[in-house]
Structures are given as structure tokens and as C-alpha cells.
NUDOFI-716409 format. One record per residue (C-alpha): x, y, z negated; residue number from 0. Coordinates in pm, whole numbers, plus 50000, padded with zeros to 5 digits. Example, Ala and Ser with C-alpha at 12.3 -4.5 7.8 and 13.67 -1.06 7.14 Angstrom:
% residues 2
(atom (51230, 49550, 49220), 0)
(atom (51367, 49894, 49286), 1)
//
This chain:
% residues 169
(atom (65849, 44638, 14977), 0)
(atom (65696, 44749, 15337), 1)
(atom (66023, 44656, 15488), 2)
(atom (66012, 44278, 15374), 3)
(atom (65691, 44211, 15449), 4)
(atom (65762, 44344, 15837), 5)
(atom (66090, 44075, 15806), 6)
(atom (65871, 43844, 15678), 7)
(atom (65600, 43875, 15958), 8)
(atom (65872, 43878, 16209), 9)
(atom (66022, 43565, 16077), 10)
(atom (65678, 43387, 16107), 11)
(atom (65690, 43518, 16472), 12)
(atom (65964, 43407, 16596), 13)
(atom (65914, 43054, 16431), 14)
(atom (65562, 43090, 16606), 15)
(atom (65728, 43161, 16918), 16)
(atom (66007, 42882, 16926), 17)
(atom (65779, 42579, 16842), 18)
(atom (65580, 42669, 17133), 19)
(atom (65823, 42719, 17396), 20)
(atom (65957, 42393, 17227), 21)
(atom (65605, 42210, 17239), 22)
(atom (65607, 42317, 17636), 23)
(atom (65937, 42272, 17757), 24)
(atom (65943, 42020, 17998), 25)
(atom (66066, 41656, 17895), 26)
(atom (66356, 41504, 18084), 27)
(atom (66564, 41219, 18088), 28)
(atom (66864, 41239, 17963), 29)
(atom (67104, 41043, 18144), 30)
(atom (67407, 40871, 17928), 31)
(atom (67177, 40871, 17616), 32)
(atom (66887, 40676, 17480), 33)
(atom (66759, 40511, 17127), 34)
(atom (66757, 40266, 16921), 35)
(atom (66476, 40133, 16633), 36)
(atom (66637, 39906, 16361), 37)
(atom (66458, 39689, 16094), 38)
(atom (66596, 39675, 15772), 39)
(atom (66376, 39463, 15557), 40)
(atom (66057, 39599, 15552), 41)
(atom (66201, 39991, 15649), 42)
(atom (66232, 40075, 16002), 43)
(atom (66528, 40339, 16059), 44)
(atom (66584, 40496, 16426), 45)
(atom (66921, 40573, 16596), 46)
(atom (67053, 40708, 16895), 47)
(atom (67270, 40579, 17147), 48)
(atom (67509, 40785, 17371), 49)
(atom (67803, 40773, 17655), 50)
(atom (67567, 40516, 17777), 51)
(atom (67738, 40378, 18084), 52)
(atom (67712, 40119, 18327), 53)
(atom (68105, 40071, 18507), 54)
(atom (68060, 39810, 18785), 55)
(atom (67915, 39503, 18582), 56)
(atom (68064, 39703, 18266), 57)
(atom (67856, 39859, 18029), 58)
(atom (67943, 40041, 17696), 59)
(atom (67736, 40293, 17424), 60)
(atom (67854, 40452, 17123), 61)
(atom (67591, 40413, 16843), 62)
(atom (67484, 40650, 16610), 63)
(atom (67274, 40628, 16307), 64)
(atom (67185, 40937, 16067), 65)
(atom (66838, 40866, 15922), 66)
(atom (66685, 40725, 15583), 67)
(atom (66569, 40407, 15484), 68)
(atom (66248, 40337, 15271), 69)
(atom (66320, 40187, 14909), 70)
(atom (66111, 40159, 14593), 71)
(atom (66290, 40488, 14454), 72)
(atom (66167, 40724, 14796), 73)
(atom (66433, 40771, 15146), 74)
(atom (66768, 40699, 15125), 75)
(atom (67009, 40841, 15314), 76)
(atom (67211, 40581, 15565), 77)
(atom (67464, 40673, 15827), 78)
(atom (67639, 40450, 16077), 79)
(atom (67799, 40401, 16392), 80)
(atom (67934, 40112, 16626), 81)
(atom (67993, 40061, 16965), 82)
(atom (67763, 39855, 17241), 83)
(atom (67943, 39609, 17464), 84)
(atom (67839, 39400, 17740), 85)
(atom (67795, 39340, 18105), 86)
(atom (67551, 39367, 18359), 87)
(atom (67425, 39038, 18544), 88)
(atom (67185, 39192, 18837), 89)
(atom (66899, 39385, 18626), 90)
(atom (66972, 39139, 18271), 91)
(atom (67191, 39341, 18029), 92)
(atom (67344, 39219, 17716), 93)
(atom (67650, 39196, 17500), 94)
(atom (67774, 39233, 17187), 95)
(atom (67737, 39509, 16892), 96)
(atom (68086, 39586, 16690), 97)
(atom (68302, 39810, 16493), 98)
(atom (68006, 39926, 16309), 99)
(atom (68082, 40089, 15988), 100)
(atom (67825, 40323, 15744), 101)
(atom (67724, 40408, 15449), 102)
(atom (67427, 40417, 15214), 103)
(atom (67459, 40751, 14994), 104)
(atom (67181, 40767, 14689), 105)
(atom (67107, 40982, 14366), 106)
(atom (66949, 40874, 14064), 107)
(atom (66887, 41163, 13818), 108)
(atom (67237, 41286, 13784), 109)
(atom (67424, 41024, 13924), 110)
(atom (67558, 40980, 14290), 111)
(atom (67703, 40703, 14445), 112)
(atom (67764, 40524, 14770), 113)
(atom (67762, 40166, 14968), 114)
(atom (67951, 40139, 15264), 115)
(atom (67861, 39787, 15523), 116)
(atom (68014, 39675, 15841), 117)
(atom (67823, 39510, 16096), 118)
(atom (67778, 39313, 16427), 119)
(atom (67504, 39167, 16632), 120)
(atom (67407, 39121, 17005), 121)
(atom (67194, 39279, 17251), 122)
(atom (67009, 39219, 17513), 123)
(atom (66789, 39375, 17783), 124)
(atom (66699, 39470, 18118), 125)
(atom (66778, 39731, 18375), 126)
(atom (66517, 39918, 18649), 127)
(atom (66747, 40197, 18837), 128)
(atom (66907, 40357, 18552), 129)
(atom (66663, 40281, 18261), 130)
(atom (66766, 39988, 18040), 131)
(atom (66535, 39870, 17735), 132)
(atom (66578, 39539, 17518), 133)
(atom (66635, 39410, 17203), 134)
(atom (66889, 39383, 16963), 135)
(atom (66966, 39145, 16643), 136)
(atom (67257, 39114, 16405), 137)
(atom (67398, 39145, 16031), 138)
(atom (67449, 39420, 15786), 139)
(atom (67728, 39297, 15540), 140)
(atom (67782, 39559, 15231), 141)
(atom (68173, 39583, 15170), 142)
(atom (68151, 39778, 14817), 143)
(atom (67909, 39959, 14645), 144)
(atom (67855, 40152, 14399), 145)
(atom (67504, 40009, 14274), 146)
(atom (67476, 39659, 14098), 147)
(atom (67126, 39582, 14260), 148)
(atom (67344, 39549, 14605), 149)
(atom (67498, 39210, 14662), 150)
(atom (67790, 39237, 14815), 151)
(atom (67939, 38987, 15135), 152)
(atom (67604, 38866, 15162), 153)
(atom (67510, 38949, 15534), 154)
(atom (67169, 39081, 15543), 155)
(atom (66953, 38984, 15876), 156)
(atom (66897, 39351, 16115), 157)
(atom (66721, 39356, 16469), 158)
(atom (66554, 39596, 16649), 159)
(atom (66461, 39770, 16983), 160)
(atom (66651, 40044, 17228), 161)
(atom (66610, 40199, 17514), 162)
(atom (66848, 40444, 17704), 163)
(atom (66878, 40611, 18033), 164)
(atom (67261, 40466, 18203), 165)
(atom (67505, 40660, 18393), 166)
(atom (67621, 40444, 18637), 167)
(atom (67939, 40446, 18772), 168)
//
């Protein structure tokens, strides 16, 4: 009994202990990375962007998206990814949004089932050094599902904002 209370104390230490060398470490940027904020109706689901990388007037970021999105039954989960292509004109950025592919997972009671979209968009921005910010707007187009109360090949308005510290090469 004496001997899980100590692990229990010493658990609540050490979780003590990490959130506050977490809450003061220092914040950096992180070059080749950066974010992304998508509205999806009236739900607002963030992303993250990586490899992001400026190649002469070339510039590329993989897109990843592992969040939730509000509905009327609570958070859903939603993943995604798609790639970020464009050039660079001087300090404008912008380009294209493609290859994206994810899926909508949901349960309701005992029953599971999925959604899967595909979607493209453009985006748009500007650069100062190495730190790029914009906009972005597009489609969502669900491919199957297997919910009624989704319509499918009916492409569904998205846009957003990002932001993302560029490697430049």
C-alpha cells in the first residue's frame, strides 16, 4: 500500500517536473516546418506543414493533417495529407495544393465507419527572409463514405491560413 502511494507521488513529480522544463524551454523556429489553419464549415481544424523548401524560384511542402473537426455529435477524427506546390516571384509565394487524400473516421454507439475525400486548392502568400505566411482556398470532395448524411462528389468550399519557416536552397 506504502509502496504505491511513493509510485504514485513520484509519478506526479516527474509530470510536475516535465511540464515545467516544457513551459520554459526556449521557443525556436523551426526551419523546413510551419502550419496551417483550415475552415471547414463552421469548424476550424489546424495542420502542419513540413520539408518546407524554397529551391531557386521552386517551392514545395508536404501537408499534414491529424486533428478533429466540430460536428453536432462532439470531435471527429479527420486525417489528411497533400503536397504544396508553387514558385517564388521576389517575396509573393503561391501555387497550387494537390494529391490530397484523408479520411473522416466516426463512432456512433457501436458502429464505426469511415469517409475518405480528395482535394485541391491554391495558395498564396508572402516571403520576409525565410518566413512565409498567406492564405490558402480550395475543395474537399468526399469519394465514399460510409454515412448517408455525407453527399458524395459534391465539392465542399475549404480555405484557410499558414505560416512556415522555408529552407532555402
Amino acid at each position: 500500500m506504502v509502496l504505491g502511494r511513493r509510485i504514485t507521488v513520484l509519478i506526479g513529480v516527474l509530470l510536475i517536473v516535465a511540464s515545467l522544463s516544457y513551459a520554459f524551454s526556449p521557443v525556436l523556429a523551426d526551419p523546413g516546418n510551419g502550419t496551417f489553419a483550415m475552415n471547414l464549415g463552421s469548424s476550424t481544424v489546424n495542420g502542419n506543414l513540413q520539408n518546407a523548401i524554397i529551391q531557386s524560384n521552386s517551392v514545395s511542402l508536404s501537408m499534414i493533417l491529424n486533428g478533429y473537426v466540430q460536428t453536432s455529435i462532439g470531435p471527429v477524427p479527420i486525417t489528411a495529407n497533400g503536397m504544396w506546390v508553387g514558385l517564388r516571384n521576389g517575396t509573393l509565394l503561391s501555387g497550387d495544393i494537390q494529391d490530397v487524400t484523408g479520411t473522416v473516421h466516426m463512432c456512433i454507439l457501436f458502429w464505426c465507419g469511415q469517409a475518405t475525400f480528395v482535394g485541391q486548392g491554391q495558395w498564396a502568400g508572402t516571403l520576409a527572409s525565410t518566413e512565409g505566411a498567406g492564405t490558402f482556398e480550395g475543395t474537399v470532395t468526399f469519394i465514399s463514405s460510409d454515412f448517408s448524411q455525407i453527399h458524395l462528389n459534391q465539392p465542399a468550399p475549404v480555405s484557410g491560413t499558414w505560416s512556415a519557416e522555408f529552407q532555402l536552397t
